[in-house]
N, C-alpha and C positions, 0 to 999 in steps of 0.2 A: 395517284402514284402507283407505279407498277414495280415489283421487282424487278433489279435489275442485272448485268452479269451477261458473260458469252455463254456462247455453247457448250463447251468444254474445254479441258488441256490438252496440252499437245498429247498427251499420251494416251487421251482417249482417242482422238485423233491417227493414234498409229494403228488402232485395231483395224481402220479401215484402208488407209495408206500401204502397211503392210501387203495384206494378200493382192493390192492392185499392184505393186512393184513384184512380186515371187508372178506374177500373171503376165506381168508386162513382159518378164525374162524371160518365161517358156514362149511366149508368142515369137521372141525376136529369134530365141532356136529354134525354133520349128521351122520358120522363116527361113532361118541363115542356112540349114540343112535343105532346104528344098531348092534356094537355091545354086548350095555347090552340089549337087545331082545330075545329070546332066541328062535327064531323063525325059526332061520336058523342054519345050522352046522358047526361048526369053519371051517372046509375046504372053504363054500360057506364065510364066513366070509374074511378069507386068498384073495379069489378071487377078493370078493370084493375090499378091501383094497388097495391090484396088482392095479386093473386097473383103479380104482377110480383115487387111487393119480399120475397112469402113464396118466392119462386124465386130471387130473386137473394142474399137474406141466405141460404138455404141454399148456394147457390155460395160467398157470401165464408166462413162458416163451413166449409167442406169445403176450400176453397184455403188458408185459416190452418191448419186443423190439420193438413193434407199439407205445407205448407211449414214449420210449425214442428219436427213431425215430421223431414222431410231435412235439415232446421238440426240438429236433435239429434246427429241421424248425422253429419253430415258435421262437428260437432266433437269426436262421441268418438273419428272416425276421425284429426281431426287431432293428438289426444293420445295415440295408440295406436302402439304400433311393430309395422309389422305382418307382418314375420318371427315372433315372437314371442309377440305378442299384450298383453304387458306395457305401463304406461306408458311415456311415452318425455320424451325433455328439457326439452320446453315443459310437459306435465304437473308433474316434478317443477318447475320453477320456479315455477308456480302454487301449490303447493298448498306450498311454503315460503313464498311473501307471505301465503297465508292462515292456516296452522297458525305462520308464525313472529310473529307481533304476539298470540300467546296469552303471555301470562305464566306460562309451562312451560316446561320444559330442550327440546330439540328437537337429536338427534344424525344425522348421515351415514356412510353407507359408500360408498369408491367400490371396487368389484372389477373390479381388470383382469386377463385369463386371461394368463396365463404360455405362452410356444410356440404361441400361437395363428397367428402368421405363417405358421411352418411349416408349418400343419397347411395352407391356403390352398395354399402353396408347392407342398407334394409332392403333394396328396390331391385337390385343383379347391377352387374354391368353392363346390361345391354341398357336396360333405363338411362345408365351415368352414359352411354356415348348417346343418347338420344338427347338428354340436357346441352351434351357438351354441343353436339350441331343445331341445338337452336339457340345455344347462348353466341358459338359463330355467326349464327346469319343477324342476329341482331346488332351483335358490335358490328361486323359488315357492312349493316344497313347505315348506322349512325354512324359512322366514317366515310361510309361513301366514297367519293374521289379525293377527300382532302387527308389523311391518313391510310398509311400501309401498314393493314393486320397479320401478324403472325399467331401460331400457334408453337408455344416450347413444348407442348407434348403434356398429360394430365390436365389440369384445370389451371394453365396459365398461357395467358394469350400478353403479347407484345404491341402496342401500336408506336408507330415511328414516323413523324414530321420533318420535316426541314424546309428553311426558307423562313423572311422575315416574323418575329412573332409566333412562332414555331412551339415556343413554349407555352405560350398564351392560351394561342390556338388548342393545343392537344387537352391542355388541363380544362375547357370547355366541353372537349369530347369525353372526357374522363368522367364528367358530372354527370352528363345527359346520359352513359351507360350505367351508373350508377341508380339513377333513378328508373331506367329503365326496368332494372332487375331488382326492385321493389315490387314488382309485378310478381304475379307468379305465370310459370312457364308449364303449357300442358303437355305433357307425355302421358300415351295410354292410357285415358279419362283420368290422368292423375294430376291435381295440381300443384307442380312442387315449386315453392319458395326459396329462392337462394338470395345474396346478397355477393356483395364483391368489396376487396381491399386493393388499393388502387397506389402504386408507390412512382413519381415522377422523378425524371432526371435530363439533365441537358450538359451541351457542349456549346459552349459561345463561340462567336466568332472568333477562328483562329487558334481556339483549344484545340482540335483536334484528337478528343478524347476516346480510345478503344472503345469496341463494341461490349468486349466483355465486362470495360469498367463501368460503360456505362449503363449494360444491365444489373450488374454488380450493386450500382449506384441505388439502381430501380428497386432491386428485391430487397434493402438495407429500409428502405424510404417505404416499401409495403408493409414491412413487418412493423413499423413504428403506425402503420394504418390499424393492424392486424389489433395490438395492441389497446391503441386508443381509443377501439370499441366497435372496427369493423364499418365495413357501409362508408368509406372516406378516402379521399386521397391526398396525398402527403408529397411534398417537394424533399428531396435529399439535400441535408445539410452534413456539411462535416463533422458538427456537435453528433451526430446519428453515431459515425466512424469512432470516435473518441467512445462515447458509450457504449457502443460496443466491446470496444480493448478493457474498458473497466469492467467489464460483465463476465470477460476471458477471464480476468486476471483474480477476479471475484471465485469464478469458478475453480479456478486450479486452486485456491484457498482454501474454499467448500470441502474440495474431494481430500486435498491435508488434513483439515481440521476432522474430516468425518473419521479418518485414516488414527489421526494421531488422540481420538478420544475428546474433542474439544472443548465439544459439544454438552450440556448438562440441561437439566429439567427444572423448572421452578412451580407450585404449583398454588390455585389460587382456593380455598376454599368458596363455598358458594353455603348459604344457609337458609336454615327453615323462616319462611317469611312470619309464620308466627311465633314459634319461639328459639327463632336465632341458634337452635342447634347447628353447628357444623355439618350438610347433608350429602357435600359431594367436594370435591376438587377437579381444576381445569388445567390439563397439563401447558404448559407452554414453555417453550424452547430459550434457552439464551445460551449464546457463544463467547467461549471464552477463550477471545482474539490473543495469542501468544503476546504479540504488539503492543495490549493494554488498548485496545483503541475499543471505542461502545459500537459497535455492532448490532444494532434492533433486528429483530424478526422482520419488521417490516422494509429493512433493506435488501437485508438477504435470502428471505424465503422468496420473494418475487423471482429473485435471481436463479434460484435451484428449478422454481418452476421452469422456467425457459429454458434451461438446459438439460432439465429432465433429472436432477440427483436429488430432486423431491422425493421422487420413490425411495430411493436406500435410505436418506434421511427419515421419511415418515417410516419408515418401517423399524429402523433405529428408535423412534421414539415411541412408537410403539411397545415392542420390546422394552424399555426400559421403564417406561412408566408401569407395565405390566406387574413388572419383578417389586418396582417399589410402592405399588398400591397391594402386592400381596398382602401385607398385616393388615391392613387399615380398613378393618373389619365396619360392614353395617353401613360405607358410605362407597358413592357410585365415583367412577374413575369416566371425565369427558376429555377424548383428545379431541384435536382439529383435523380434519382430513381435506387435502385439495383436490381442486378438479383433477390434476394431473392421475393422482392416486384413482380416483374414483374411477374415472374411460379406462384406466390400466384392468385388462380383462384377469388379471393374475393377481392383482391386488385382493379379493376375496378367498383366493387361495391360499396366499401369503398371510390373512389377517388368522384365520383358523390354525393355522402352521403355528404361531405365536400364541394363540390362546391354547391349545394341547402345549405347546414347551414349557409356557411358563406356569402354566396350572391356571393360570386367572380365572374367576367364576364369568362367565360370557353374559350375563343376566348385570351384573356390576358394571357394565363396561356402558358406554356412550359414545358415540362417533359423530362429533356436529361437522355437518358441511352448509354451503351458503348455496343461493339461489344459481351462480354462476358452474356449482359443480354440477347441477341440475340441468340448466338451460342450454350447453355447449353439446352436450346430447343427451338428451334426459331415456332413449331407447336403454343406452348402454349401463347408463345410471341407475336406473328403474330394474335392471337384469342384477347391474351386483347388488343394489340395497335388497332385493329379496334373498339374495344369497347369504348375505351378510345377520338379515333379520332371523334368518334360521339357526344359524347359531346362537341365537338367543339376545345379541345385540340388539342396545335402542339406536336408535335414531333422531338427531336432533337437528331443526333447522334453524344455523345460527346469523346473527345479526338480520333480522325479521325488521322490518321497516325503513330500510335502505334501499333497497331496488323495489320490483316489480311482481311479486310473487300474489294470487289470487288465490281467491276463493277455491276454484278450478283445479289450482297448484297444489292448495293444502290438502286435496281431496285424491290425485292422482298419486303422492308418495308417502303421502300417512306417516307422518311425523308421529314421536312419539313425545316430543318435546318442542315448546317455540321459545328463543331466545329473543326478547327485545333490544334493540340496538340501543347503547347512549345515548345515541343521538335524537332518538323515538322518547326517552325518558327525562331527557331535558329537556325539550321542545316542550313537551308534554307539563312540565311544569313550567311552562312560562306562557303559552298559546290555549286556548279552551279548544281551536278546531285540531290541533296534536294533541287533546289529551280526548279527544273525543273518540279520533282515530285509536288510539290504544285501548280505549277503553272496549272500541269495538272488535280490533283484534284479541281481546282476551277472553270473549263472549263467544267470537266463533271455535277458539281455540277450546273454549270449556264443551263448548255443543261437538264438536270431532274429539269429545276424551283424549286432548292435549295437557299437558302440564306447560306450564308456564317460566320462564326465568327471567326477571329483568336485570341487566347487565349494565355495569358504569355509575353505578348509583353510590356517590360522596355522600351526602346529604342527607341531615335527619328529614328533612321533608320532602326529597325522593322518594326516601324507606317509606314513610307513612302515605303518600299518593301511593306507589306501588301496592303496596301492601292492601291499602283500602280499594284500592280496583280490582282485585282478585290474584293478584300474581300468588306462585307457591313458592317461588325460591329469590332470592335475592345477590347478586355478585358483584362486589363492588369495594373500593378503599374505605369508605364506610366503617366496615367491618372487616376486612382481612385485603392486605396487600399479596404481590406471588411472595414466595416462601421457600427455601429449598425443601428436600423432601426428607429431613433430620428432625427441621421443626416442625413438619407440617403430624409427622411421630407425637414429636410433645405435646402437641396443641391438643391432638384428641386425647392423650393420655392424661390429661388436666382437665377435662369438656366435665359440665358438671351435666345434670339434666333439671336444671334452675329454670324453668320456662320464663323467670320475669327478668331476669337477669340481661343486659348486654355484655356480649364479648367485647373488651376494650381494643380497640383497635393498634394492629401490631404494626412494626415496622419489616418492611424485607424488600428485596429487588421489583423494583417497580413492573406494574404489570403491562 
């Protein structure tokens, strides 16, 4: 399939047309003046005439077909992207008005390169435009004749089908470029790994669907790629469109509630695995929806991430837990920190900016992130957690036995803290090869001078396997549900130092 389209408009067309009519005109006066003259004899007149106009129509015919000519050029060049050589945005937009008013299926793909920032970030951009022309020649290659490849300009290429099966057809080329870019790609003895999110959309027969809606379609159906963990492609559904408007209307909420004070802190104590001292608290967030409606963290922090008001909120909660962990002398304060936070280059500026306002001791403080704040780019990660470490902040790696974190992992950001997942904790009381795995993570964690915490533990007989495996700290309903931060006051101001003693387990907003 080849791009398709004329030459130009008329009115490119006039730049040439013009000076041949202002040329046409002085010929025919010079002409008309030679011969009201009477200087010369009709015969010499006659001669003139002849060869005048057989010289000058060779002129106009030599200047149309050199201008039509650099017309040509200068509009394949403006449909061309010329990194690449590929079509480019205004191309595909044409050649969707044209092949879409065919009464045939006609489908999209948009590919967007996964880590491509990074590659920019660390490498130059002459590296990223080296990636980008060999990630073209290879979609190129696997489309072949049967898909037309664009480039929209950065790290997103278009490809575009039509004719029966069309949709079929392209979400098979969607795969095979996918797996293709499992591979890694060599630039400058370098072999750099990318991945791609791949988002699909079509117009059936007789829709007639706009070019713009139907990349609109495509980039709604990538980010749902984006999302559900990269390396995938995804067909557009309108359910996409609807979740979307809940997420607008989620956000314009968010930015109220952060606006109008909404927002409030609960926190969770966590204790001494051997004698149940109160040894630290974990902040976490709950909102309170004017509405009355229950709102979990785990609805709405999803939500601020994607939109980005992560940042002023984790910074808000920052701030605030600061102010109210001030008295509560002799135990450590853990917030939660997200990826979004973490790649934010200003985020360790902003964390120091809070610990001088609010006076906090920066040795008290604990900042758990998950493997995901790590792995999205562990360059930029690795730069703030040392920044962060200097200020005297720990470091903790929370929910530990959920993903895919190594030996390797625990060794490159030096944790100063491992959290166990619930999940890792119950398992572990029900399975001998899950309680095996813990038991081996907490071995390695002892040999890297980690501490320990096991999380989600209800259970007298959690507490006691934890406990008997080496863990040092314990967090769970067990022992203390969240708590606003009034009783979390009383609670130490009652703490006896009874080593044999259980704390009886409180009531407060669930954790």
């Amino acid at each position: 399939m080849k791009s398709g389209s004329g030459i130009g408009s008329m009115g490119s067309r006039a730049f040439i047309v013009l000076p041949l009519i202002v040329l046409s005109a002085l010929f025919v006066v010079i002409i008309g003046m030679l011969v009201a003259t009477a200087t010369i004899s009709f015969k010499e007149h006659g001669s003139i005439v002849f060869y005048g106009s057989l010289l000058y129509f060779s002129a106009v015919f030599m200047m149309y077909q050199a201008g039509i000519s650099g017309l040509k050029k200068m509009h394949r060049a403006s449909l061309t992207d010329h990194l690449t050589g590929l079509a480019n945005r205004k191309a595909f937009h044409l050649d969707i008005q044209e092949f879409g008013n065919a009464q045939t299926e006609l489908a999209v793909a948009l590919i967007d390169l996964d880590g491509f920032k990074q590659i920019n970030d660390h490498f130059s951009h002459v590296v990223g435009d080296r990636v980008i022309e060999e990630c073209a020649r290879q979609v190129r290659a696997i489309c072949a004749d049967e898909a037309t490849c664009y480039r929209l300009g950065g790290d997103e290429f278009v490809l575009m089908m039509h004719g029966p099966l069309a949709g079929t057809l392209l979400e098979g080329i969607s795969r095979s470029i996918l797996e293709r870019l499992t591979m890694p790609i060599e630039v400058e003895e370098r072999r750099i790994t990318l991945g791609a999110s791949i988002g699909l959309s079509r117009s059936g027969t007789g829709e007639n669907v706009g070019s713009s809606e139907l990349l609109r379609r495509a980039d709604v159906a990538m980010y749902v790629s984006k999302r559900g963990g990269k390396m995938r492609c995804t067909w557009f559904s309108k359910d996409f469109d609807r979740s979307r408007e809940a997420i607008r209307e989620m956000d314009d909420q968010l930015r109220v509630a952060l606006t109008n004070d909404e927002f409030v802190l609960h926190y969770q104590p966590l204790v001494d695995a051997r004698n149940r001292e109160v040894v630290a608290v974990e902040a976490l967030i709950r909102w309170n929806h004017p509405e009355n409606k229950a709102v979990g963290p785990h609805v709405f922090i999803p939500v601020a991430e994607e939109t980005g008001l992560i940042n002023p909120i984790g910074l808000w909660v920052l701030r605030r837990a600061c102010l109210d962990a001030l008295s509560w002398q002799d135990i450590k304060l853990s917030i939660n920190i997200s990826a979004a936070q973490l790649r934010n280059p200003e985020f360790p500026v902003q964390l120091g900016h809070i610990l001088e306002e609010t006076g906090y001791p920066a040795e008290r403080l604990e900042l758990e992130i998950t493997e995901t704040c790590l792995v999205l780019d562990p360059v930029v990660a690795e730069r703030s957690l040392d920044v962060i470490r200097g200020f005297g902040v720990n470091v903790v790696l929370d929910d530990f036995g959920t993903g895919y974190a190594s030996i390797g992992f625990l060794r490159q950001f030096r944790f100063e803290k491992l959290k166990l997942d619930r999940s890792l904790v119950v398992q572990a009381g029900e399975d001998a090869g899950s309680r095996a795995m813990m038991l081996s993570t907490i071995t390695v964690a002892r040999a890297m001078q980690m501490d320990v915490t096991a999380e989600g533990v209800e259970t007298q007989e959690q507490a006691d396997m934890v406990r008997a495996a080496g863990c040092d700290q314990i967090q769970g309903w067990l022992y203390y549900k969240a708590m606003p931060a009034a009783e979390i006051t009383k609670l130490l101001a009652k703490t006896t130092a009874d080593d044999n003693s259980e704390p009886a387990p409180m009531t407060g907003t669930t954790a």
